[in-house]
Residue frames relative to the residue before (quaternion, step in Angstrom):
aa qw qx qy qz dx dy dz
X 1.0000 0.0000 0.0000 0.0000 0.00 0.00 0.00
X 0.1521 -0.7775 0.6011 0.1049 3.74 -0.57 0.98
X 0.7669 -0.5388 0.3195 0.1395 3.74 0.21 0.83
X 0.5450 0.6779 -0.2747 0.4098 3.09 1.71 -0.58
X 0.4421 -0.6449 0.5776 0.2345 3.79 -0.56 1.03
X 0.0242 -0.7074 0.6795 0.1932 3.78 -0.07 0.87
X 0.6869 0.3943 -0.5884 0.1627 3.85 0.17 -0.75
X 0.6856 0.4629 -0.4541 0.3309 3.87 0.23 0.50
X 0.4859 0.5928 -0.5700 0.2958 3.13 0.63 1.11
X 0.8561 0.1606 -0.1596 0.4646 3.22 -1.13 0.59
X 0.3674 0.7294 -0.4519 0.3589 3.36 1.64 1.24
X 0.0965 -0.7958 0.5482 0.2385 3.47 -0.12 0.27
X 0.0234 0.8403 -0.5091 -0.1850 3.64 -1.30 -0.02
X 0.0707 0.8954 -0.4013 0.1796 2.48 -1.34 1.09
X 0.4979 -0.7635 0.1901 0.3648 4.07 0.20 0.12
X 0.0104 -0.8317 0.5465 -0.0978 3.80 0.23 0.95
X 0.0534 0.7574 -0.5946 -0.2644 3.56 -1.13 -0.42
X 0.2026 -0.8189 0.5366 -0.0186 3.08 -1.09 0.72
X 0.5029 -0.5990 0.5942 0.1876 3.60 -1.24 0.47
X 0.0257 0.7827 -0.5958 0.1782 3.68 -0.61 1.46
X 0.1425 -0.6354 0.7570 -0.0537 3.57 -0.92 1.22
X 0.2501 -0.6853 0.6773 0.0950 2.93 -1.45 1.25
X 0.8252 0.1571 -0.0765 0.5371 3.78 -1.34 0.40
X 0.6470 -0.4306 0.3074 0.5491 3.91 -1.48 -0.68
X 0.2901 0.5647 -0.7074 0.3107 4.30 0.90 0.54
X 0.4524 -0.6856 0.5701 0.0166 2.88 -1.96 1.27
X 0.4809 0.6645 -0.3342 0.4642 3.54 2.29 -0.46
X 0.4253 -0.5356 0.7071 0.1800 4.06 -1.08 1.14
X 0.1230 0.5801 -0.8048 0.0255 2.77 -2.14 0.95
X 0.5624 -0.6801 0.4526 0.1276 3.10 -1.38 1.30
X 0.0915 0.8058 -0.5842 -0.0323 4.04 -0.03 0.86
X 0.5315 -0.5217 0.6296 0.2213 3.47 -1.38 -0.09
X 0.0727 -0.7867 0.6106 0.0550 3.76 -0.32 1.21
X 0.3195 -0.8118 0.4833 0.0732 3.41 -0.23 1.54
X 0.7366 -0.4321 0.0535 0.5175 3.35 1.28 -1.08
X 0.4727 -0.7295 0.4901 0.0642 3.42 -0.75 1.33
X 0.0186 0.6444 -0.7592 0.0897 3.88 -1.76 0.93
X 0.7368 -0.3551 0.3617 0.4475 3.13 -1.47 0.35
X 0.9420 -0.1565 -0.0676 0.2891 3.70 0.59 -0.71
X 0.6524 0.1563 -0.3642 0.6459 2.82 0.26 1.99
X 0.3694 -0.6600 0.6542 -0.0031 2.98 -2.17 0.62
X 0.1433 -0.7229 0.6693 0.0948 3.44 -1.72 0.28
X 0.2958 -0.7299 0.6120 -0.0721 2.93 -0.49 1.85
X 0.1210 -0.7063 0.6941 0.0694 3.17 -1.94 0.47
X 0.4247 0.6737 -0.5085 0.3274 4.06 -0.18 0.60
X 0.7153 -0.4325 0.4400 0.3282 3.11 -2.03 0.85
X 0.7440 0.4572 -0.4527 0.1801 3.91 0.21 -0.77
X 0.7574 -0.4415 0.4587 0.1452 2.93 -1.39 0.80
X 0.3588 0.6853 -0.6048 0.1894 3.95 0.10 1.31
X 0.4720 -0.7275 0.4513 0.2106 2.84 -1.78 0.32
X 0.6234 -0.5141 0.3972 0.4351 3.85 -0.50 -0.17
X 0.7917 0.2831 -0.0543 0.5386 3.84 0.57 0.86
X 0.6261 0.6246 -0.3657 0.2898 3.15 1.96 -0.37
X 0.5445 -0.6168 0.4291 0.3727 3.60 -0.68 0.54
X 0.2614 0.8864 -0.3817 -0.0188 3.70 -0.68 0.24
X 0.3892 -0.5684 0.5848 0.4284 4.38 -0.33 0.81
X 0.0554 -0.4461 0.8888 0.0891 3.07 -2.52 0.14
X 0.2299 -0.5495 0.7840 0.1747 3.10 -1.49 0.81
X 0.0199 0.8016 -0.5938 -0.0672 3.77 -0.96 0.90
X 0.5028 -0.5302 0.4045 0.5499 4.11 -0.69 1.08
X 0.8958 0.1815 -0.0943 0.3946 3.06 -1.74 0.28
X 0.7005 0.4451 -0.3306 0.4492 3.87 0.79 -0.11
X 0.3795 -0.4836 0.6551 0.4393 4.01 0.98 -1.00
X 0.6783 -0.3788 0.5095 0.3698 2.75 -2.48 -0.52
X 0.1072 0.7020 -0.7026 -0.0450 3.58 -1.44 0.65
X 0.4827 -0.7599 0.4097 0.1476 2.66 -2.04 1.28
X 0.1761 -0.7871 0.5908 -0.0220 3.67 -0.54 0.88
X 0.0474 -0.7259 0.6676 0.1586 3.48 -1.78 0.05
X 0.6687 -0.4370 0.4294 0.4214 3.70 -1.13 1.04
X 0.0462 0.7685 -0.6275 -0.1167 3.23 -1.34 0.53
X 0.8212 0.3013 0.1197 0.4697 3.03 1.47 -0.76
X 0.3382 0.8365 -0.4300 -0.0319 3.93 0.33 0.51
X 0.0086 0.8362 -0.5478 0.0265 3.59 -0.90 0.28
X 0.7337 -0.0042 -0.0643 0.6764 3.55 0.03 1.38
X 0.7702 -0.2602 0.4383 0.3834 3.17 -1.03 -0.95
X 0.6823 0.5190 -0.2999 0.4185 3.12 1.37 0.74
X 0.3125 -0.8296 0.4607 -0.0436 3.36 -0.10 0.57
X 0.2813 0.6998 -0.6359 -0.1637 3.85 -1.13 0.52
X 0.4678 -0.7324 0.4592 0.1839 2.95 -1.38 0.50
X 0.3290 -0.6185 0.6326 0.3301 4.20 -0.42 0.21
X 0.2707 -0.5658 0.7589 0.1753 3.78 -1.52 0.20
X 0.5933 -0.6209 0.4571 0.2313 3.15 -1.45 0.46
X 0.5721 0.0958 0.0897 0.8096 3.08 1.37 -1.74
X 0.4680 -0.5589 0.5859 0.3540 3.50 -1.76 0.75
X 0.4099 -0.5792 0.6651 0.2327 3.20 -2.20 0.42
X 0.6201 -0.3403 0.5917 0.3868 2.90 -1.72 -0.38
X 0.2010 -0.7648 0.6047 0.0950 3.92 -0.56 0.17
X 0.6197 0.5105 -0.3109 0.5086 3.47 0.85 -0.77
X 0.6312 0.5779 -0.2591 0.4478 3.70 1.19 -0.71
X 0.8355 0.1276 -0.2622 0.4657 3.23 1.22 -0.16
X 0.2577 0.6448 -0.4707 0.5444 3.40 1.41 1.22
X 0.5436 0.5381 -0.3045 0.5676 3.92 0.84 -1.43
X 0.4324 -0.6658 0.5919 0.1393 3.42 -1.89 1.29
X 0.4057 -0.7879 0.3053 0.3484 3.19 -0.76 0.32
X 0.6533 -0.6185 0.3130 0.3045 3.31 -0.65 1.24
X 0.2454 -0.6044 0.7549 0.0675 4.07 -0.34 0.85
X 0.1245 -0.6727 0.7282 0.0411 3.68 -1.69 1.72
């Protein structure tokens, strides 16, 4: 093992907000996407999660993906994805037709 923190590779950071439902509640909370990869995120927001809770993100340009807490500390929070995203998809403005 060489010591190397793989979960920051290919992490990018940066400032988004998003829309996060925790468990099967149907109620939206606003988080702060600190910084996003293909799989997983760091969130920042008042709600209330647990270590293990299941939870949707609605991400710009990505939809809703499913994810579970891995991690929380303060008012921070990361989250695992089920399947990876595209990250660059939700960096990318949205396109005005």
């Amino acid at each position: 093992m060489t010591g190397l923190d793989h979960r920051q590779l290919g992490r990018e950071s940066l400032f988004l907000m998003a829309d996060l439902r925790v468990g099967e509640r149907q109620d939206d909370h606003r988080v702060k996407v600190r910084n996003l990869s293909a799989g997983g995120m760091m969130a920042e927001g008042s709600v209330k999660v647990m270590r293990g809770s299941q939870v949707h993100v609605n991400l710009r340009n990505v939809g809703w993906v499913d994810g579970v807490v891995a991690w929380i500390q303060d008012n921070r929070f990361g989250i695992a994805f089920v399947e990876d995203i595209d990250p660059k998809a939700a960096q990318s403005q949205v396109s005005s037709a």
